[in-house]
SEMAR-713644 format. One record per residue (C-alpha): residue number from 1; x, y, z; chain. Coordinates in steps of 0.25 Angstrom, whole numbers, plus 2048, in hexadecimal, padded with zeros to 3 digits. Example, Ala and Ser with C-alpha at 12.3 -4.5 7.8 and 13.67 -1.06 7.14 Angstrom:
<atoms>
n|x|y|z|chain
1|831|7EE|81F|A
2|837|7FC|81D|A
</atoms>
This chain:
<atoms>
n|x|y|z|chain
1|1FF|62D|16E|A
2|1F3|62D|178|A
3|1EA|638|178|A
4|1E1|63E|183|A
5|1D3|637|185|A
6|1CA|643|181|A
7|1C2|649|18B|A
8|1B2|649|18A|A
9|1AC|658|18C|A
10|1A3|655|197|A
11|195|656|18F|A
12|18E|663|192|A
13|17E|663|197|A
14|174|669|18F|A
15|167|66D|190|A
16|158|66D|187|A
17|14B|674|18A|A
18|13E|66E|185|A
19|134|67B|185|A
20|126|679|187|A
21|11E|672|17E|A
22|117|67D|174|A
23|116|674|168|A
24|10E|66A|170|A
25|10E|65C|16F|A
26|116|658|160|A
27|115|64A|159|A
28|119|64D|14C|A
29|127|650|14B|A
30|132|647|148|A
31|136|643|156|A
32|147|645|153|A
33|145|652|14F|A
34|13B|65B|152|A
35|137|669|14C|A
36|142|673|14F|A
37|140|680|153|A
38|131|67D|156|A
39|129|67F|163|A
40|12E|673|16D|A
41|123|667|16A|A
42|120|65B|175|A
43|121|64D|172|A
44|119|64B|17E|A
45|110|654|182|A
46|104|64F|18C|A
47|0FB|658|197|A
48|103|665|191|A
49|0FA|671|18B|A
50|105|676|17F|A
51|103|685|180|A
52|10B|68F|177|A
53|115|694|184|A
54|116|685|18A|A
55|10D|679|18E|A
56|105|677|19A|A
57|100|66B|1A1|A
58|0F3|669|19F|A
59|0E9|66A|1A9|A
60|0E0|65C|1B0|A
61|0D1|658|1AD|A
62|0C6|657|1B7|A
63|0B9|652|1B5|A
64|0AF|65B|1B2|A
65|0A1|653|1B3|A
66|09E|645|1B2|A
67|092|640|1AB|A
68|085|63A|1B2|A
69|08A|62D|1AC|A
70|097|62C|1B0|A
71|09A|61F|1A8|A
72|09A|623|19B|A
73|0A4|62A|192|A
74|0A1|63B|18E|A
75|0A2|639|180|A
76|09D|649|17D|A
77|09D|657|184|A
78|096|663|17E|A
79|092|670|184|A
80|085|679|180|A
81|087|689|184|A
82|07D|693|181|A
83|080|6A2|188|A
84|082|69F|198|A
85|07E|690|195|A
86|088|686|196|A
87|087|678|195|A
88|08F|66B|194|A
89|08B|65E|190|A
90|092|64F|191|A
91|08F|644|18A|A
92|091|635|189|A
93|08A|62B|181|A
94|07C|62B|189|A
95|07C|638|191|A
96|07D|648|18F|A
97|080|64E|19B|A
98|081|65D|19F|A
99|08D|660|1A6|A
100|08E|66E|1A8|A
101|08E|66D|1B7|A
102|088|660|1BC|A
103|087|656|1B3|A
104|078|651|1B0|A
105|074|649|1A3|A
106|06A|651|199|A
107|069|645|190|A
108|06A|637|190|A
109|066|62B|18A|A
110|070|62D|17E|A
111|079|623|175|A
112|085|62C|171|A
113|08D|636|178|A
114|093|63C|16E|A
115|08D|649|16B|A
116|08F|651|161|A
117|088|65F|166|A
118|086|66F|160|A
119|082|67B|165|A
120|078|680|15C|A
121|06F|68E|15C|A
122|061|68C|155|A
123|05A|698|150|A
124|054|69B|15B|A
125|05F|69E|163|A
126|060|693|16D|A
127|06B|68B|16F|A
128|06B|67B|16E|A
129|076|66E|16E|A
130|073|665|163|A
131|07B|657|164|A
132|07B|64B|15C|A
133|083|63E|160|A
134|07E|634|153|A
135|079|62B|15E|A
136|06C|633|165|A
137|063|63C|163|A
138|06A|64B|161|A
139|068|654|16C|A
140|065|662|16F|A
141|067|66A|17A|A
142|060|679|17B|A
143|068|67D|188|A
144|05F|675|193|A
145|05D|666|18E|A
146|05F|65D|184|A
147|056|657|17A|A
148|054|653|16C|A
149|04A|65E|165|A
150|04A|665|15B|A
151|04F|656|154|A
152|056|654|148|A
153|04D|64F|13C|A
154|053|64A|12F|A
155|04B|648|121|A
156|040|640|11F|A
157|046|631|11A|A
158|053|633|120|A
159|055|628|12B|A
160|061|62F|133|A
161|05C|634|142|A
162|062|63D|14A|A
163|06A|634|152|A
164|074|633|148|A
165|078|641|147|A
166|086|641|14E|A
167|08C|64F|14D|A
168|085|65C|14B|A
169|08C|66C|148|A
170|089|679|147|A
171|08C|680|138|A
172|086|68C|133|A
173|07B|68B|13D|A
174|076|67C|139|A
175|079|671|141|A
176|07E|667|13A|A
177|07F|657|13C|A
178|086|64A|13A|A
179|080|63F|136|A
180|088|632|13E|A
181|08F|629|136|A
182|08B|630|129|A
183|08F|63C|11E|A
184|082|642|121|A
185|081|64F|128|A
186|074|655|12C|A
187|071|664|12F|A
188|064|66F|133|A
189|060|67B|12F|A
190|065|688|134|A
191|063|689|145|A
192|05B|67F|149|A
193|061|673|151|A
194|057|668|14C|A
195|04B|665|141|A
196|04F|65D|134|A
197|05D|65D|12F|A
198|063|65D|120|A
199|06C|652|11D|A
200|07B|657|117|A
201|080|649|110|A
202|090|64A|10F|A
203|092|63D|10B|A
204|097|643|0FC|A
205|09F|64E|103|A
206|0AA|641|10B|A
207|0B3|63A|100|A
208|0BA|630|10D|A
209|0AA|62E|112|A
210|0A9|628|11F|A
211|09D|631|128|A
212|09D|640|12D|A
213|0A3|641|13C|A
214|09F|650|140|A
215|09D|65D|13B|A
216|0A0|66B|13D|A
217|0A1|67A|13A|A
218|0AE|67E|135|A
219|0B7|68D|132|A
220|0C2|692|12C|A
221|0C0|69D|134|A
222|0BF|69E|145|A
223|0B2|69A|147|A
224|0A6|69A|13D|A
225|0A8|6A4|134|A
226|0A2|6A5|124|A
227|0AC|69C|122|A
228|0A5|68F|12B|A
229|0A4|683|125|A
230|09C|675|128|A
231|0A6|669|12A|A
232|0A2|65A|129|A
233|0AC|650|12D|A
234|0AC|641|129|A
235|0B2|636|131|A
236|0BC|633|126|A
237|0C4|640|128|A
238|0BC|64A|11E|A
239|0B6|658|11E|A
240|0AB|65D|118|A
241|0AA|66C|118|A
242|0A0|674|113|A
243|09A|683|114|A
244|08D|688|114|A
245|082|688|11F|A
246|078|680|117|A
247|07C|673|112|A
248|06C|673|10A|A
249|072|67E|102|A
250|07B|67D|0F6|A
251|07E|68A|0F5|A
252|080|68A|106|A
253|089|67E|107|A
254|095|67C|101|A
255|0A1|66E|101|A
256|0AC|678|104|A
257|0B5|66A|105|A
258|0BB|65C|10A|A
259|0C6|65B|112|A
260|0CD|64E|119|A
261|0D3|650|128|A
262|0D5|644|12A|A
263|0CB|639|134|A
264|0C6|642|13F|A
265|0C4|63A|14C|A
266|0B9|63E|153|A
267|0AC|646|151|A
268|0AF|650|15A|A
269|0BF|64F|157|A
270|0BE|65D|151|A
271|0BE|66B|156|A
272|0BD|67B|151|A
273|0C9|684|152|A
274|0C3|691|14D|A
275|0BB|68B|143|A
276|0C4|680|13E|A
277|0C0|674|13F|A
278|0CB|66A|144|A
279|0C8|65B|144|A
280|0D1|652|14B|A
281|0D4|646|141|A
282|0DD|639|13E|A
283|0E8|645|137|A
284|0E7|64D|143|A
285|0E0|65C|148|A
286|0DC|661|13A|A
287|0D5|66D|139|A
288|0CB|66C|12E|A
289|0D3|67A|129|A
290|0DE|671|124|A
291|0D8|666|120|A
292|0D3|671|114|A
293|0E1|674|110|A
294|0E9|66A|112|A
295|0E9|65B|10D|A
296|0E4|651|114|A
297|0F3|64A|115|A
298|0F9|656|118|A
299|0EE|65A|124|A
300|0F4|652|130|A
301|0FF|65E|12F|A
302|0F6|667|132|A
303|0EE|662|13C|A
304|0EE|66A|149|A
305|0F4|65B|14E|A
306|0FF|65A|146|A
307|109|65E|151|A
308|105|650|159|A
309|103|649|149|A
310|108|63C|14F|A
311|101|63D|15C|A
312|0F4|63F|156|A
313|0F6|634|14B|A
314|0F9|629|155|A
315|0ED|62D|160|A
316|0E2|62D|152|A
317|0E9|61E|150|A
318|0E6|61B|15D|A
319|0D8|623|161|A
320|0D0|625|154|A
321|0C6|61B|157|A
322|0BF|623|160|A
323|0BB|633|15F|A
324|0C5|63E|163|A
325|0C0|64B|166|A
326|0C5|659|167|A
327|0C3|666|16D|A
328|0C8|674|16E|A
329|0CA|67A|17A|A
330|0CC|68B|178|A
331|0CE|68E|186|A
332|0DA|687|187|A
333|0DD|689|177|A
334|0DF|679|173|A
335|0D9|66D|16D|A
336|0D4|661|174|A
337|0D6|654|16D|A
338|0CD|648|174|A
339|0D0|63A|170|A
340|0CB|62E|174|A
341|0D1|626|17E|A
342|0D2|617|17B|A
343|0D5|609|180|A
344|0E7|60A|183|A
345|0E6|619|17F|A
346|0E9|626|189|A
347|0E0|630|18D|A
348|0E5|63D|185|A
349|0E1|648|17D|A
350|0E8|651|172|A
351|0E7|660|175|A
352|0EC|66A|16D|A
353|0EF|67A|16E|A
354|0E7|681|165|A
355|0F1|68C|164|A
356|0FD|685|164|A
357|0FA|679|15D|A
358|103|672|169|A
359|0FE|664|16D|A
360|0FE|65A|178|A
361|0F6|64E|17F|A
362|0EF|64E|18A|A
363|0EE|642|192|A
364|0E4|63C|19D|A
365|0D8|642|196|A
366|0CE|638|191|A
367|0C4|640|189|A
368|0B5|63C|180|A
369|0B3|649|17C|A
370|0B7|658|17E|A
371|0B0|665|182|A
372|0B4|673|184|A
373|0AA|679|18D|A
374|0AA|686|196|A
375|0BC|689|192|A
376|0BC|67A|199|A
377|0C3|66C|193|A
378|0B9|660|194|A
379|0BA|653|18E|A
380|0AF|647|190|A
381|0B6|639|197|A
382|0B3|62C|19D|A
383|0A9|629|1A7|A
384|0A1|636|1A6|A
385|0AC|63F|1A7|A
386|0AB|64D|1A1|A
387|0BA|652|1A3|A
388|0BF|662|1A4|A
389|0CD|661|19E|A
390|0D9|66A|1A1|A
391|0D5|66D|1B1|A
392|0DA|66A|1BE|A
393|0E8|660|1C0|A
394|0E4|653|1BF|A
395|0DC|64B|1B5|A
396|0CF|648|1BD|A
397|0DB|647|1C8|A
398|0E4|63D|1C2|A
399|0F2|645|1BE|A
400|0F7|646|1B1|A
401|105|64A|1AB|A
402|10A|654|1A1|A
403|117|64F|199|A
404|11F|657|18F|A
405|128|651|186|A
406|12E|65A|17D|A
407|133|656|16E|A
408|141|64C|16F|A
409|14B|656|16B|A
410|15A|64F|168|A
411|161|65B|16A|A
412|167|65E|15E|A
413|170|652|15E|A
414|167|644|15E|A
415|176|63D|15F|A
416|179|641|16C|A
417|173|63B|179|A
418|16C|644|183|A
419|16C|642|192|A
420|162|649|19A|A
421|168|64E|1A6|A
422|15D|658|1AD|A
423|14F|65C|1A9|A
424|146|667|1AF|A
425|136|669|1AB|A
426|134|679|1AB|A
427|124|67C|1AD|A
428|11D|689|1B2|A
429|114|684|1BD|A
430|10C|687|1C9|A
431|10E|67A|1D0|A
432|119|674|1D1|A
433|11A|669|1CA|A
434|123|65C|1C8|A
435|128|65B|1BA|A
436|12F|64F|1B4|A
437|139|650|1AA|A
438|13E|643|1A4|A
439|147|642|198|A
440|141|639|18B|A
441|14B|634|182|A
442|14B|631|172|A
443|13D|633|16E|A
444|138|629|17B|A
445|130|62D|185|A
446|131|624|192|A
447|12C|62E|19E|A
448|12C|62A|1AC|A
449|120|62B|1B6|A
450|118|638|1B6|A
451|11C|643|1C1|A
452|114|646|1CD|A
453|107|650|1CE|A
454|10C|65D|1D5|A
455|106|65C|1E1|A
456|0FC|669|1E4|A
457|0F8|66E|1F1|A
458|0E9|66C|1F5|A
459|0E8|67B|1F6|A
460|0E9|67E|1E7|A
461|0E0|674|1E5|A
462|0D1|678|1E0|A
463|0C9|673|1EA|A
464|0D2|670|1F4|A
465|0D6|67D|1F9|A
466|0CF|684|204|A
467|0C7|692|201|A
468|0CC|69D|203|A
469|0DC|699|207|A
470|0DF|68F|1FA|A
471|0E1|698|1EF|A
472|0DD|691|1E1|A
473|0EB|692|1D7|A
474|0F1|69A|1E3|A
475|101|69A|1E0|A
476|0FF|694|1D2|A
477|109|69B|1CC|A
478|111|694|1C2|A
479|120|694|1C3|A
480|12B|68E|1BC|A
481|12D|67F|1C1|A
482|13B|67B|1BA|A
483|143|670|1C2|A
484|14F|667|1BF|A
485|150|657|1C0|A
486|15A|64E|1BA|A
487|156|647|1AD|A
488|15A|63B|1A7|A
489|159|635|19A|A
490|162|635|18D|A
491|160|635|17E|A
492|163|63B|171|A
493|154|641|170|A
494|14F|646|17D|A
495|142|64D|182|A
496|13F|650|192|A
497|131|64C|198|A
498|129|656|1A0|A
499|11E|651|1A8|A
500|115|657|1B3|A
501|10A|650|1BA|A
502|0FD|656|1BE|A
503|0F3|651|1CA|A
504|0EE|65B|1D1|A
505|0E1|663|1D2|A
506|0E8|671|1CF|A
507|0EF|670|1BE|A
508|0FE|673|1C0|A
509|0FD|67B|1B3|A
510|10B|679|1B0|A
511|112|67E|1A4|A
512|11E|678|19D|A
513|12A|682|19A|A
514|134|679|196|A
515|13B|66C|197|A
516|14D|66E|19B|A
517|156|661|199|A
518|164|662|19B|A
519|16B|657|195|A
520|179|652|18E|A
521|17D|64E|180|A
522|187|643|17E|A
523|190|641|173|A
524|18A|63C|166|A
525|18F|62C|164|A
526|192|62A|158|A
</atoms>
């Protein structure tokens, strides 16, 4: 007996929402399966500023000033400011210039560019730079000029000279320095910035050897409390941390231990949050804090890095052979990592939330070196540049593009095929902007040609308005952008692509909400 052909239910649309990115950018999870229950994470997430309610495009670069040789890499940028008295200064490997208005060089003839520079009060009050390169004769400047008096002397029958000092501190009132390519450190008496310094020999202290790479003032507490500490750091990923303020008294200075943080890659690859001291290394962000507590196998997974653990791995494989250097920026509450740029290797920084500990990659910026200097972003660069970060819409007018991938997710069910029917892109935005949402399949991403700039009328424009009848940010009032287009693509694990493109004088500040795919399930083959 025959029976009936049984008839298909007709398969029913469904739909996913991808909330903004809050966890930032995350390369350390097992790619099928995600953390549950946590907050949504981006495969990709490039040009976006993670905040704790969403992510916001990041904002373009512009240059700032240019050196008076304008062929010639900025390797350092430091900034001296006593009261009223501001001042910025760039360097490459001949030149210090000042650039706080009106770039004009105050010292050349030089063989090095990279500085290392404090700001130190002697007793009398008065307020002076002192850099150190390892290559030239150390510096001063008292807030007018630069010269090289009151100099550094050494002992009688030591041949070391002053040119191979390569990093100088502030702890407990003394300045202390670096000996280049040695375990030698050398400091002076209580406030004074010159005369005849006291050698510290560490090489007893370092079990792994190699040389000491920088120094600094380090805290348990915010800031430098009783509890401040002097830090030596060696090239083979140790530190030295001591306390006391006079290393010439026993019963002043004491070993308070030895901790491994794995290579650090720069002399300036460090920074202070409060007062920790937190060194970026071949295992990631460590704050020296952890290094004291935990073991050195186990310190990677407490790294302020190790939400992009892969990530960070695979670019120290690839840029380690060149100095990376990092910077805080409290306005804007995040950390700036700077690596180099090499032959066959993209322009990009790491920048971190400071709050949130939410990551992502910022591309298109090709940065030497890193300043924070009046609430303002600036990085060093090619050709003279001195660059402000994070202003304006374009990157020194080229555009760039934001992309937001969210973690692949199989839907509960990795045995049945998705088909991507329609996808929208919800932002909160000002301008009206074209967003592209594309469908990636099966842990590959193959995204199509970027989207277009929105294009802004001349009148909301800085500069190109007419006085008194443009109004500047006149109608910037950001609305909910949330349009529908057809999509297309089809896997067992899907993620959708946001992408906005930004060209223009004026930021379109745009904030993604969420991502919405509607999609349907087939039947599981077995």
């Amino acid at each position: 007996m025959r029976k009936p052909t049984k008839k298909r239910k007709p398969r029913k649309v469904r739909s996913k929402s991808w909330p903004a990115p809050v966890a930032g950018w995350i390369a350390n999870q097992n790619i099928s399966a995600p953390v549950k229950d946590a907050p949504q994470g981006a495969w990709v997430l490039d040009n976006v500023l993670p905040t704790a309610t969403g992510g916001e495009t990041r904002r373009g670069s512009d240059v700032f000033a240019t050196m008076p040789t304008a062929t010639k890499p900025v390797l350092s940028l430091f900034s001296y400011k006593n009261g009223n008295q501001e001042k910025l200064f760039a360097a490459n490997e001949n030149e210090i210039a000042d650039i706080t208005t009106a770039p004009v060089n105050l010292l050349t003839g030089r063989t090095g560019g990279d500085w290392s520079v404090a700001q130190f009060v002697n007793a009398d009050g008065a307020v002076f730079l002192r850099g150190v390169n390892g290559m030239d004769a150390p510096f001063v400047f008292d807030g007018a000029s630069f010269g090289t008096t009151p100099a550094l002397t050494f002992p009688v029958g030591i041949t070391v000279t002053a040119d191979k000092l390569s990093r100088v501190w502030q702890y407990k009132n003394r300045l202390f320095f670096i000996q280049k390519e040695s375990m030698d450190a050398w400091y002076l008496p209580v406030s004074v910035i010159g005369g005849a310094l006291v050698r510290l020999p560490l090489a007893g202290v370092f079990a792994r050897g190699g040389s000491l790479l920088f120094g600094s003032s380090w805290s348990i507490e915010s800031g430098d409390g009783p509890n401040e500490y002097c830090a030596f750091v060696s090239t083979e990923g140790e530190v030295a941390v001591f306390s006391g303020s006079n290393p010439g008294d026993a019963d002043d200075w004491a070993k308070v231990g030895v901790y491994r943080i794995g290579k650090p890659l720069g002399a300036k690859a460090f920074f202070r949050g409060g007062g920790d001291l937190i060194i970026a290394t071949s295992l990631g962000l460590v704050p020296l804090s952890q290094a004291m507590q935990r073991d050195y196998a186990a310190l990677s997974a407490s790294a302020i890095s190790v939400n992009i653990e892969t990530a960070w791995n695979s670019t120290v494989d690839e840029r380690d052979s060149a100095a990376w250097h990092c910077e805080i920026w409290p306005e804007k509450q995040i950390a700036v990592v700077c690596m180099p740029t090499l032959t066959g290797t993209e322009k990009q920084m790491y920048v971190v939330n400071t709050r949130t500990a939410a990551w992502s990659r910022w591309t298109g910026w090709d940065g030497k070196c890193l300043e924070v200097f009046n609430g303002r972003l600036l990085f060093g660069s090619e050709n003279g540049k001195i660059v402000e970060g994070y202003v304006g819409g374009s990157d020194q007018g080229a555009p760039y593009t934001t992309t937001y991938i969210p973690l692949f997710e199989d839907m509960g069910n990795p045995l049945a095929l998705k088909i991507a029917k329609m996808a929208r892109g919800v932002v909160r935005t000002a301008i009206p902007v074209e967003v592209q949402v594309t469908i990636q399949t099966d842990y590959i991403v193959s995204l199509p040609p970027v989207p277009q700039a929105p294009s802004i009328p001349p009148s909301n424009e800085w500069g190109a308005a007419i006085w008194g009848q443009g109004v500047w940010g006149a109608g910037r009032v950001k609305e909910i952008q949330q349009d529908w287009d057809s999509a297309d693509g089809e896997g067992y694990a899907v993620a959708p692509a946001m992408r906005m493109t930004s060209g223009a004088l004026v930021p379109i500040d745009a904030e993604i909400v969420r991502i919405d795919v509607t999609f349907e399930v087939t039947d599981i083959v077995v």
